[in-house]
N, C-alpha and C positions, 0 to 999 in steps of 0.2 A: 535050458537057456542056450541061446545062440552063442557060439564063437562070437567074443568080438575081434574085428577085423581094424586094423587101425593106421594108419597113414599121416607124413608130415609134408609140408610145403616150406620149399626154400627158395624165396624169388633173393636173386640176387642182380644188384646194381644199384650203384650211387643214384642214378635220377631217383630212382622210387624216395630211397632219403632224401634226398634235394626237396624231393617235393614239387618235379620238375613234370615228371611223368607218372600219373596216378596207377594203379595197380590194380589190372581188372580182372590179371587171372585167378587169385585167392577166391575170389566170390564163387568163381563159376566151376573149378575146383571142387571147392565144398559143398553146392548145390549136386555135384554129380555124384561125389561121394556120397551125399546121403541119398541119392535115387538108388547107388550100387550096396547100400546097407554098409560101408567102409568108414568107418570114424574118423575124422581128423581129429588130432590129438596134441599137433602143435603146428605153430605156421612161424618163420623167422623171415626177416628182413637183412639180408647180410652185405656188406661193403665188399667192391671188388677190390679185395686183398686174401691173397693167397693161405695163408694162415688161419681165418677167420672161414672160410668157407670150407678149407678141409675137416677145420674139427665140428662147422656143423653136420658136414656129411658123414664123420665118422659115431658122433653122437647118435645124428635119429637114424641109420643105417642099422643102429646095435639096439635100439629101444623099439624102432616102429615096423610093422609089415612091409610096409613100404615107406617109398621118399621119392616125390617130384622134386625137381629143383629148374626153375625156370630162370632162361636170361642169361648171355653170357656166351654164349656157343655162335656171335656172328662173325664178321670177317675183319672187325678193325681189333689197335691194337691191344684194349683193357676186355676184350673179349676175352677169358682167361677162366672160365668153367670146365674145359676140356683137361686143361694141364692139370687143375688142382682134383679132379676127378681121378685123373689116372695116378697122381702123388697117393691120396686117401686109401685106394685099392692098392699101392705098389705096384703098378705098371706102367710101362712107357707106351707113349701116344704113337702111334703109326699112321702112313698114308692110307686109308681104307679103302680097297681096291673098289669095291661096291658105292661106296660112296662118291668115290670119281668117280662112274658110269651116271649115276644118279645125276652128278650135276652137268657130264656131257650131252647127258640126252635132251638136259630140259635146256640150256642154254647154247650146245655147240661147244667143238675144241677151242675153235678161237675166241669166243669169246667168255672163256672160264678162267678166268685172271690169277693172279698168285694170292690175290685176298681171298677173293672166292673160293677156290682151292685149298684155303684153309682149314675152311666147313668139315674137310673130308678125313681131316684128321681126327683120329678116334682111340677113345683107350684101344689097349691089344686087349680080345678078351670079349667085348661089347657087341652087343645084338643090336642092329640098328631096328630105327623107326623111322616108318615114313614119312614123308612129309608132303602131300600131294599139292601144298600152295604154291612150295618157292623149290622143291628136290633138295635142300640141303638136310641132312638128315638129323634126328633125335638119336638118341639111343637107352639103352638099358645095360648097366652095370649089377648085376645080382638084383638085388629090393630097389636099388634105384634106378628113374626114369628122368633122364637129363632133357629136358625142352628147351624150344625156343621162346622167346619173352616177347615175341609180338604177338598179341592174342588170338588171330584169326589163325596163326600157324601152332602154336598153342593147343588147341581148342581142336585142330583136326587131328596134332599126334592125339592126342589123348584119347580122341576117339576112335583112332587106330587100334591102340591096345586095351581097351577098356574092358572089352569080352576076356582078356586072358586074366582081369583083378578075380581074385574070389572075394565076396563080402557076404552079407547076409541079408536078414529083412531090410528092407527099404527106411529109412527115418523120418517118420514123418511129424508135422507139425501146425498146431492148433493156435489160432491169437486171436484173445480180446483186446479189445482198446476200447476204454471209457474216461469218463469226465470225472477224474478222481485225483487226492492226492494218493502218491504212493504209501507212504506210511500206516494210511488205513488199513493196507489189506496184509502187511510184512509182519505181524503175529501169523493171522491165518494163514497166509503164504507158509510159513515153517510149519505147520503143524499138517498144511495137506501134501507137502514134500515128503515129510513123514510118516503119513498113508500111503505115498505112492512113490517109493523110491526107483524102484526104475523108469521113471519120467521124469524130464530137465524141466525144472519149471525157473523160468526169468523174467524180473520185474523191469521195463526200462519207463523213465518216467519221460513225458515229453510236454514243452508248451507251444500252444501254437493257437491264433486265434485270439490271443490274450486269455485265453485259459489253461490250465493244468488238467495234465493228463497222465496215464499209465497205460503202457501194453503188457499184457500178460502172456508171455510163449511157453507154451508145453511141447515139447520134443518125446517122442520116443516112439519103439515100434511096434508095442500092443495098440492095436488100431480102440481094441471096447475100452481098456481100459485109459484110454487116452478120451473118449467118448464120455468115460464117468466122468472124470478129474474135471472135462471141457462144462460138463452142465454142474458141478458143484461149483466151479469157479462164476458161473453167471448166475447161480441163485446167491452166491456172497455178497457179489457186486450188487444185485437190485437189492437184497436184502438192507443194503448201508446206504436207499436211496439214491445209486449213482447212475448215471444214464450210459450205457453200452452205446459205443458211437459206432464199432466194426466187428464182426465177425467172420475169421476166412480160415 
């Protein structure tokens, strides 16, 4: 059996609580992860206060392979990822001479302000990451990858470093969706969990249409044996009479 590889997400910022600004990078995240065969293992939502975001980084730092933590690294003043990063590790934040070049070249001297200039403050110790949208940089502290929480910049660090993750087989995944109630199929569900433990198998139930519904997702990264579980699960469903509305 493969090494599993396993990785957490820390989006941190009041809006996402608020409920102000919806949260796109968790999705895309964990779609990439599971193309890199890297488990996500936990994802946290944490408030911009200093205390609360070091003990999540020192938590999944010491539990997970890795840890993103996105949001927090820009030039106003609750911008405050940088400082509590370098608290967690025990180092102090410095001007990063590299990262001033980064924002002079892409903006000019004159016009790299003392907000902006901020950006370029970095643990001592930290390996940057590029950031080819906006030059203000990400970086890497040990297991962890500090990003920035606007998605389109987000979305290109990650793919800056993504060749340096080690993970494994790819995760892939199976879903029926039929015109059923759930409870029908939650004995049989336990019992082919139970044949096939190394595949996630998850009931979500849904209505729409004025009818009742179920999706059934199989996860995992024996591709045949994901293939058996996928055609047992659809001779259940017509077996109890239910009509298969999707399969992908």
């Amino acid at each position: 059996m493969n090494q599993q590889h396993t990785a957490a997400v820390i989006v941190i910022g009041n809006e996402i609580l608020s409920g102000r600004t919806q949260d796109i990078n968790l999705p895309y995240l964990g779609k990439r992860f599971d193309e890199l065969g890297i488990e996500l293992v936990e994802a946290r939502v944490v408030r911009d206060v200093p205390e609360e975001i070091i003990h999540a980084v020192n938590h999944l730092r010491e539990s997970c392979e890795y840890v993103f933590t996105t949001g927090g690294i820009g030039p106003t003043h609750d911008d405050i990822t940088t400082e509590c990063i370098a608290q967690a590790f025990g180092v102090e934040v410095e001007r990063n001479p590299e990262a001033v070049k980064c924002l002079n070249d892409k903006y000019g001297d004159k016009n790299v302000t003392d907000a902006r200039m901020k950006m370029a403050n970095i643990p001592v110790g930290a390996t940057l990451v590029d950031n080819p949208v906006s030059a203000a940089p990400g970086y890497r502290m040990e297991n962890v990858y500090v990003f920035a929480g606007v998605p389109q910049i987000m979305q290109a660090m990650f793919e800056g470093i993504s060749s340096e993750l080690i993970g494994g087989d790819p995760m892939l995944t199976k879903t029926i969706s039929a015109h059923m109630q759930e409870s029908q199929i939650a004995t049989t569900l336990t019992q082919l969990q139970n044949e096939h433990p190394t595949i996630s198998i998850g009931s979500y139930p849904f209505y729409k249409n004025e009818c009742y519904g179920v999706s059934v997702v199989s996860r995992g990264t024996d591709k045949n044996e994901l293939n058996a579980l996928d055609k047992k699960l659809q001779n259940m469903i017509t077996a109890l009479g239910a009509t298969i509305i999707a399969l992908t």
